[in-house]
Structures are given as structure tokens and as C-alpha cells.
SEFI-899866 format. One line per 2 residues: their letters; for each residue y, z, x of C-alpha. Coordinates in Angstrom, 1 decimal, always signed. Layout:
residues N
A) Y,Z,X ~ ... .
END
This chain:
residues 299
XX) -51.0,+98.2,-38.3 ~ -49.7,+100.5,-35.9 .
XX) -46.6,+102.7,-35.7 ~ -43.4,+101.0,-34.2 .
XX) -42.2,+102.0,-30.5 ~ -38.8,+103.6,-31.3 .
XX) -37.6,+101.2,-28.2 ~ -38.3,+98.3,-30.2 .
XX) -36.6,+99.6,-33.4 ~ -33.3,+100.6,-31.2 .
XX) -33.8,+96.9,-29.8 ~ -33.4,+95.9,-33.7 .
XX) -30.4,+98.4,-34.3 ~ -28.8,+96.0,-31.3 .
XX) -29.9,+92.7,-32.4 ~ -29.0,+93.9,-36.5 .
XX) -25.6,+94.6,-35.6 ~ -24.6,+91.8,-33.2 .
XX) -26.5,+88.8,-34.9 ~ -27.5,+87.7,-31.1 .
XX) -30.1,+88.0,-29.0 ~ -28.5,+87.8,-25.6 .
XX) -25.2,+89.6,-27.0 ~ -27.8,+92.6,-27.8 .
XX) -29.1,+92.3,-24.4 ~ -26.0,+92.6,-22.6 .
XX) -25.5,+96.1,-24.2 ~ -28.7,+97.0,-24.0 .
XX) -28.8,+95.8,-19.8 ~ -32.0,+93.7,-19.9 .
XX) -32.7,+89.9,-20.5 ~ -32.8,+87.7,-23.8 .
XX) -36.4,+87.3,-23.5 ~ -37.7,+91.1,-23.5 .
XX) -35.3,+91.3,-27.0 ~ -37.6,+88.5,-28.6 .
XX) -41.1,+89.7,-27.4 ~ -40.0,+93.4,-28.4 .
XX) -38.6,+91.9,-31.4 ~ -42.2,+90.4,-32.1 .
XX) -44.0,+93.3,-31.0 ~ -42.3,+95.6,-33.8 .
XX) -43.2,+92.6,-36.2 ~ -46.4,+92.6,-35.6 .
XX) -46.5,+96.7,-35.7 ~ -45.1,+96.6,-39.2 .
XX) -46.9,+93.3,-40.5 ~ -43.9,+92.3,-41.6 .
XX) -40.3,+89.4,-40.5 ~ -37.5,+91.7,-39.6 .
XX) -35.1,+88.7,-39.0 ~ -34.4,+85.6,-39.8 .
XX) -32.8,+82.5,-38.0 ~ -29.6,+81.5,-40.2 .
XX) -27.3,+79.4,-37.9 ~ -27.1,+80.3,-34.7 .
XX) -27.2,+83.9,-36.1 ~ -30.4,+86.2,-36.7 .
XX) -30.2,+88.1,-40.1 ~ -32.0,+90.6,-41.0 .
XX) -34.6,+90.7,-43.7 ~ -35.1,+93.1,-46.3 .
XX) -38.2,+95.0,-44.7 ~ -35.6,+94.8,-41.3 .
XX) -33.4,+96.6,-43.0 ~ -35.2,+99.9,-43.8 .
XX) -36.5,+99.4,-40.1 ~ -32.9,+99.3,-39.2 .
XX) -32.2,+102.7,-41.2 ~ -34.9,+104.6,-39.5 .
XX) -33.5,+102.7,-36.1 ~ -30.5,+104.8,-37.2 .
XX) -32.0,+107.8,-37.6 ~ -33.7,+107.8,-34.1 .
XX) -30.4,+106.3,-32.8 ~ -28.9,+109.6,-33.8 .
XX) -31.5,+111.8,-32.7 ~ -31.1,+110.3,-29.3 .
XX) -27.3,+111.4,-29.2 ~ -27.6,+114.2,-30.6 .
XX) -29.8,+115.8,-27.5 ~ -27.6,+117.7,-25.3 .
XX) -24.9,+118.0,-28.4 ~ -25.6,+121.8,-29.2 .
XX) -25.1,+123.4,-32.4 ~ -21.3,+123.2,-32.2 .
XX) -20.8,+120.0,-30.6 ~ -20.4,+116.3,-32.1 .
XX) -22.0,+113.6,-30.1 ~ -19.2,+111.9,-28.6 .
XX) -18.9,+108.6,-29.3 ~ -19.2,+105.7,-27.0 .
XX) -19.3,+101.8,-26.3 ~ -17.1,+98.4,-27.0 .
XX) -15.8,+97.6,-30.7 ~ -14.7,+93.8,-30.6 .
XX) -11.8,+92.8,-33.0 ~ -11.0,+89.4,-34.2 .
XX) -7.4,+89.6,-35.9 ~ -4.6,+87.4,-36.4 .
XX) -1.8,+87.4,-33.4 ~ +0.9,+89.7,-35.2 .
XX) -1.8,+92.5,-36.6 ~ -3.2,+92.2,-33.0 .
XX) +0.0,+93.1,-31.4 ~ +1.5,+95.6,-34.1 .
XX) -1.2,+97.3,-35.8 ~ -4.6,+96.7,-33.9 .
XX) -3.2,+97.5,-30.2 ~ -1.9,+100.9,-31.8 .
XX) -5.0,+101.6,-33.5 ~ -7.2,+101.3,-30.3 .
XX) -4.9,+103.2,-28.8 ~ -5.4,+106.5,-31.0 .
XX) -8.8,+105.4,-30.8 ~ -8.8,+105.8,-27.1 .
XX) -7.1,+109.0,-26.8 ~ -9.5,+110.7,-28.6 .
XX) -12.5,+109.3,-27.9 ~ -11.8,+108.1,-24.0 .
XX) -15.7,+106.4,-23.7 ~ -15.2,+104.1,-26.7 .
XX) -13.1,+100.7,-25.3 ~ -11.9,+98.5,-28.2 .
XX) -11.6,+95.1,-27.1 ~ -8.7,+92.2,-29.1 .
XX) -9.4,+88.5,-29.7 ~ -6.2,+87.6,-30.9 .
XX) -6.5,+84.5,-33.1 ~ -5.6,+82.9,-36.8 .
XX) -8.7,+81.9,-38.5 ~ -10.7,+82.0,-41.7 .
XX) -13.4,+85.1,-41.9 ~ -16.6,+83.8,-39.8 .
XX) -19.7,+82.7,-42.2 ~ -21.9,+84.3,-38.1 .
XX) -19.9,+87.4,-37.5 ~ -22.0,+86.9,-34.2 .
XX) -19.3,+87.8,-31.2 ~ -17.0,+90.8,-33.1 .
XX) -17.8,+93.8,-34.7 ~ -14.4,+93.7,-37.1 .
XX) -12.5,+90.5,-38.3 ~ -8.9,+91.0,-39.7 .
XX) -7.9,+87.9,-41.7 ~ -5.4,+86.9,-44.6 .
XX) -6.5,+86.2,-47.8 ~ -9.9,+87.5,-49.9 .
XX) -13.1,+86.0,-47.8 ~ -15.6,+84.7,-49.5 .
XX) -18.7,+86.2,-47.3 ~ -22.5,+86.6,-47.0 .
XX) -24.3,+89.8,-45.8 ~ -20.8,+91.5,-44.9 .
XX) -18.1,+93.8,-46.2 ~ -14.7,+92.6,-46.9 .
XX) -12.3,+95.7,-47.1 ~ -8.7,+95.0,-48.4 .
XX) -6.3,+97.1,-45.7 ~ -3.1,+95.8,-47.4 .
XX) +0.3,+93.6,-47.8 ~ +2.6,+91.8,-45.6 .
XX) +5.6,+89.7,-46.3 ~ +6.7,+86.7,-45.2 .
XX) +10.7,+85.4,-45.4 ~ +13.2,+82.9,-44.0 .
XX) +14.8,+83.9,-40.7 ~ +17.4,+82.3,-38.4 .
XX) +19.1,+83.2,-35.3 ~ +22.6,+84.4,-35.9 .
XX) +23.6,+81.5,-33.5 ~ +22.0,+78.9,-35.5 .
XX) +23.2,+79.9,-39.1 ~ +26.8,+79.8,-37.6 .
XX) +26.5,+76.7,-36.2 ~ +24.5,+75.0,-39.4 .
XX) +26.1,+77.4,-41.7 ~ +23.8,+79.9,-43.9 .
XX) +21.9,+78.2,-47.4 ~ +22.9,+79.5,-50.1 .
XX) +20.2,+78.2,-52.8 ~ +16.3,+77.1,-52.3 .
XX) +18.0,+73.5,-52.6 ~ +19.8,+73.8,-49.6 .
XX) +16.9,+74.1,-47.3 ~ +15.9,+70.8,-47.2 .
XX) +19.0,+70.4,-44.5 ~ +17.6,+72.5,-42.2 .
XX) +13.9,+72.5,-40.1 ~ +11.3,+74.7,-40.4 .
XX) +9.5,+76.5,-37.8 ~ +6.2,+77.5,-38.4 .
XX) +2.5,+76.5,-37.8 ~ +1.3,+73.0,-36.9 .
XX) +0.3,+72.0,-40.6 ~ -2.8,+70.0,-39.4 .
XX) -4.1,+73.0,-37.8 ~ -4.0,+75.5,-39.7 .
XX) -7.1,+76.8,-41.2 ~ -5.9,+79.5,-43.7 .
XX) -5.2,+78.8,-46.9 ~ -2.5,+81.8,-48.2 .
XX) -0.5,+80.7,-45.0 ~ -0.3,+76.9,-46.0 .
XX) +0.9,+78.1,-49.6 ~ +3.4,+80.0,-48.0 .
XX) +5.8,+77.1,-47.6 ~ +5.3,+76.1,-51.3 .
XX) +9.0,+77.4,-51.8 ~ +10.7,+74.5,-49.7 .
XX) +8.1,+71.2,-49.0 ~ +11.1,+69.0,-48.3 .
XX) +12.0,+71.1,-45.2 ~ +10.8,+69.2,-41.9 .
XX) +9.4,+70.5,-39.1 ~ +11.2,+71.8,-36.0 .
XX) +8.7,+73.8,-33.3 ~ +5.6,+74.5,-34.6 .
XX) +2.7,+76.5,-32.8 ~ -0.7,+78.0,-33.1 .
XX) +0.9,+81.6,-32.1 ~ +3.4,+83.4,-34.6 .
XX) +5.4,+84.6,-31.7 ~ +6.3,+81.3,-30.6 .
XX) +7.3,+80.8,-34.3 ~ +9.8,+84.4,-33.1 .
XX) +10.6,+83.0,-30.0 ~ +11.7,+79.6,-31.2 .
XX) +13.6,+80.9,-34.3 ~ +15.8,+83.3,-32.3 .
XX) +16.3,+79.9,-30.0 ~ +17.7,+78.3,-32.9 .
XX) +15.2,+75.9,-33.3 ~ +15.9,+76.1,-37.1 .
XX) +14.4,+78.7,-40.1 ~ +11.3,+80.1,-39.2 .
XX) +8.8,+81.7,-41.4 ~ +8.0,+84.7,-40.2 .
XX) +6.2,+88.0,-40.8 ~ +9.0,+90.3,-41.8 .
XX) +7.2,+93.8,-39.6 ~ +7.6,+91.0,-36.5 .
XX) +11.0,+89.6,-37.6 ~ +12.6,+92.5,-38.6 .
XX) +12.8,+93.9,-34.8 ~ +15.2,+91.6,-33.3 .
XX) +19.0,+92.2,-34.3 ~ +19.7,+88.4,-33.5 .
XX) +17.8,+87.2,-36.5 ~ +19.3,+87.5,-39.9 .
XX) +17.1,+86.7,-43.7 ~ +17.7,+83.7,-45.4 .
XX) +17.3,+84.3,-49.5 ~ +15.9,+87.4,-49.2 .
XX) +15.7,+87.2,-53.0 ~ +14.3,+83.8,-53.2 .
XX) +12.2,+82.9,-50.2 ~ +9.4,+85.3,-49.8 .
XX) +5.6,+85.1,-49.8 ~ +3.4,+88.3,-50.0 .
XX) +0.1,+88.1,-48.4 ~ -3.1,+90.3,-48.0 .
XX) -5.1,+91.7,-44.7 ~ -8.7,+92.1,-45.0 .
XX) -11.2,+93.4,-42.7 ~ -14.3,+92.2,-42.6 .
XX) -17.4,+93.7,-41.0 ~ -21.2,+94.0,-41.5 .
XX) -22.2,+96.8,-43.8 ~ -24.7,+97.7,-40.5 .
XX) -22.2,+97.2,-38.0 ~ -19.6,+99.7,-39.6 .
XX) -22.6,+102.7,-39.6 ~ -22.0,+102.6,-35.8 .
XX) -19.9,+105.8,-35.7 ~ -17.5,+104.0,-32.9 .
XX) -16.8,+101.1,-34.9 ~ -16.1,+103.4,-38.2 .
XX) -13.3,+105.5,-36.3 ~ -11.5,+102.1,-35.3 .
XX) -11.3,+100.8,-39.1 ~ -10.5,+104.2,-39.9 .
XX) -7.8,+103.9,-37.4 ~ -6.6,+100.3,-38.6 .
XX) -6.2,+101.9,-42.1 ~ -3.9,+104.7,-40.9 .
XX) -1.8,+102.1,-39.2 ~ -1.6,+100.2,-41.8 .
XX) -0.6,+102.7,-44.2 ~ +2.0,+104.1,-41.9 .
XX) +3.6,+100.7,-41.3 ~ +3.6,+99.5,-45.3 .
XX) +7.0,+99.5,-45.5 ~ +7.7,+97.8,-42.3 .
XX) +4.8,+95.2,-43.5 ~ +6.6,+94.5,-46.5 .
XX) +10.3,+94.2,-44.9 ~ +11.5,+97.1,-46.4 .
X) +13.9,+98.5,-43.6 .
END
């Protein structure tokens, strides 16, 4: 057996974190192939699998994951050079988040933004879309999604609570007059996401409170659920930190109708060591903790 190129290890760090051989390659500028015959030449250095095939995915193995800790330690030595006793390495490259569309607009965009200003070489890249937490966390470094995950070989950190209520447009309650009781609701639509589509769970309980209501617009995107509530489509659903913004839109049973929900972040326990991707959760977490009361409706 002999000793490991620390190349080939920092070609593990890539492929450890991203799950992908050709999505390592691309941040690491050179070809799928040289990742697999580097990959097998550290294999055959150590005598020993550092990943497996699961999926489409690769995952590591137990003896790739103390390679992938000394990968971090060379990893740091290697930014480090240049740094000097009293400077930090700076940090540097693309963090992909996966979040829902609201947290995407109103909590994430922020959040790379601080992220941005002080570290300028670090670009956070937004995939705004509604989904459960991936089983291949193969294409983003940090999912946001609602409701506990149940995961394999990741983290799931809780950030914190949102509320959803009953809106109308001022326009529309005075033209079908404003319901007084839960049983009222069944005279008016609902807007809100396409049923059949939806693929979270704590989202389709959320209209537990009225089933007889029928549906008006519905969409894929929570602000065309805005959009076509303050057109007096009917009540919408809607996130109260989203809602809460337009003057035109007034709560329906504030007291009644409301369903309290959870954001989580998940991530892979390797891919949050990466020193970029660690400052954008820690920025997510301020921004969440700043907005909480907006998150919760209280104005």
C-alpha cells in the first residue's frame, strides 16, 4: 500500500460533498473520467472502497470518510498558504440552495445577500421550488423544506415557524361579504395549490380547517396563490410574512383559520464543513430569527 496523492484525496473532498462525479468535475475544471480513475487510484493506495453507488448518487464509505477528514485537513492547509498569521482564508465558491418559493424570495435572497457583502468570492445560487427533502442531495448543497424530513447520511436542522391564514382582497370580501364562522367557508373558493400536485404533506393538512371549500386558481407557485387572492379570485391560503405586505388583503378568522408549519434545512454533515456553505446557513438562521415575528403574522 502506498501513501495517497493529496490530489486524489481533494478529488474525494469534491466528489464527498456533491454525490456526483461530473458535478465534482465541473468545480474542479477537468472531465468525469479523470475523477473515476483518480477515485480508483486512491482506492487502490489505501486498499480500501471510499464510495459507493446508491442511486444515481455516490456515498461514501466509512474508510472514505476518514479519507475525507484528512482531505479536509490538506484542503485547509492549501488555503491557508498566503493567509499570514493575522489573516483568515477568505472564503470562496458556489453554495446551491433548494428552498421553497416564499423562503426563496424573503429569507434566502437576503441571506445570500449578507453573505455576499462580506465574503464578495462566495456566489450563492437559488432553485426556487416546493418539494419534499431529496433521498440524492446530488445537485444542492442546502435544501430548505416544510415539515421534519425523514433522511439518510444528512443533517436536518429545524430553522423555525411560519403561519399560514385565510386572506381575501378587500374587493372580494365586499363584494361576497366577509365569513364570520369556519361554516361559512364552504360559500366561498379557495386558492391554493393544485391538490394533485402537491408533494408535501404539512401543506395538504393545511386545508384540514375547511375541506368543503372548492377550488378557485390554484398553482405550483405561492405568489400566484398572492397574486390571484388580491384579484379576487376567492380566499387564499397564504403565508402570513408574504400576505401580510399588501394593504389590499385583509385575514379571514384570524382566530380560527390558521395552520403553523416548520422550515428545515437539510444538508450533508460533509457538505456543511465547507466553510462557504456554513456562513450561508449561518446566514439563513439570522434571517430567520430576525423575521420570526413576521413568519408568524404577528404585525
Amino acid at each position: 500500500m502506498t501513501a495517497p496523492s493529496a490530489d486524489d484525496m481533494l478529488i474525494l473532498l469534491a466528489v464527498g460533498r456533491t454525490g456526483r462525479y461530473v458535478t465534482a468535475a465541473e468545480q474542479l475544471g477537468i472531465n468525469h473520467t479523470t475523477i473515476s480513475r483518480r477515485i480508483a487510484a486512491l482506492e487502490q493506495a489505501i486498499g480500501a472502497r471510499v464510495l459507493v453507488r446508491v442511486g444515481d448518487t455516490w456515498e461514501l464509505t466509512d474508510r472514505g470518510r476518514e479519507v475525507l477528514a484528512a482531505a479536509e485537513a490538506v484542503e485547509a492547509a492549501v488555503h491557508s498558504v498566503g493567509g499570514g498569521p493575522d489573516r483568515s482564508p477568505s472564503l470562496a465558491g458556489v453554495v446551491r440552495i433548494s428552498a421553497t418559493d416564499g423562503f426563496s424570495a424573503y429569507i434566502a435572497a437576503p441571506a445570500a445577500a449578507q453573505v455576499q457583502r462580506r465574503h464578495p468570492d462566495v456566489a450563492v445560487e437559488i432553485v426556487a421550488t416546493t418539494r419534499r427533502a431529496s433521498l440524492q442531495r446530488s445537485s444542492v448543497d442546502i435544501e430548505i423544506v416544510v415539515g421534519e424530513p425523514t433522511v439518510r447520511r444528512a443533517l436536518p436542522i429545524r430553522l423555525g415557524d411560519y403561519c399560514l391564514g385565510l386572506y381575501g382582497s378587500r374587493s372580494y370580501l365586499a363584494a361576497h361579504g366577509t365569513p364570520a364562522s369556519a361554516d361559512e367557508l364552504a360559500e366561498h373558493p379557495l386558492v391554493y395549490f393544485i391538490d394533485s400536485m402537491l408533494q408535501v404533506d404539512d401543506l395538504d393538512l393545511a386545508t384540514n380547517f375547511a375541506p368543503a371549500m372548492r377550488e378557485s386558481v390554484s398553482s405550483t407557485n405561492v405568489f400566484v396563490h398572492v397574486e390571484a387572492t388580491r384579484a379576487a379570485a376567492g380566499l387564499g391560503l397564504l403565508p402570513c410574512f408574504m400576505a401580510d405586505r399588501w394593504p389590499d388583503l385583509v385575514r379571514v378568522l384570524p382566530d380560527t383559520i390558521s395552520a403553523r408549519l416548520t422550515y428545515w434545512l437539510v444538508t450533508r454533515a460533509e457538505t456543511l464543513r465547507r466553510p462557504e456553505v456554513s456562513a450561508v446557513v449561518e446566514a439563513l438562521r439570522e434571517q430567520v430569527t430576525a423575521q420570526r415575528d413576521v413568519l408568524l403574522g404577528a404585525r
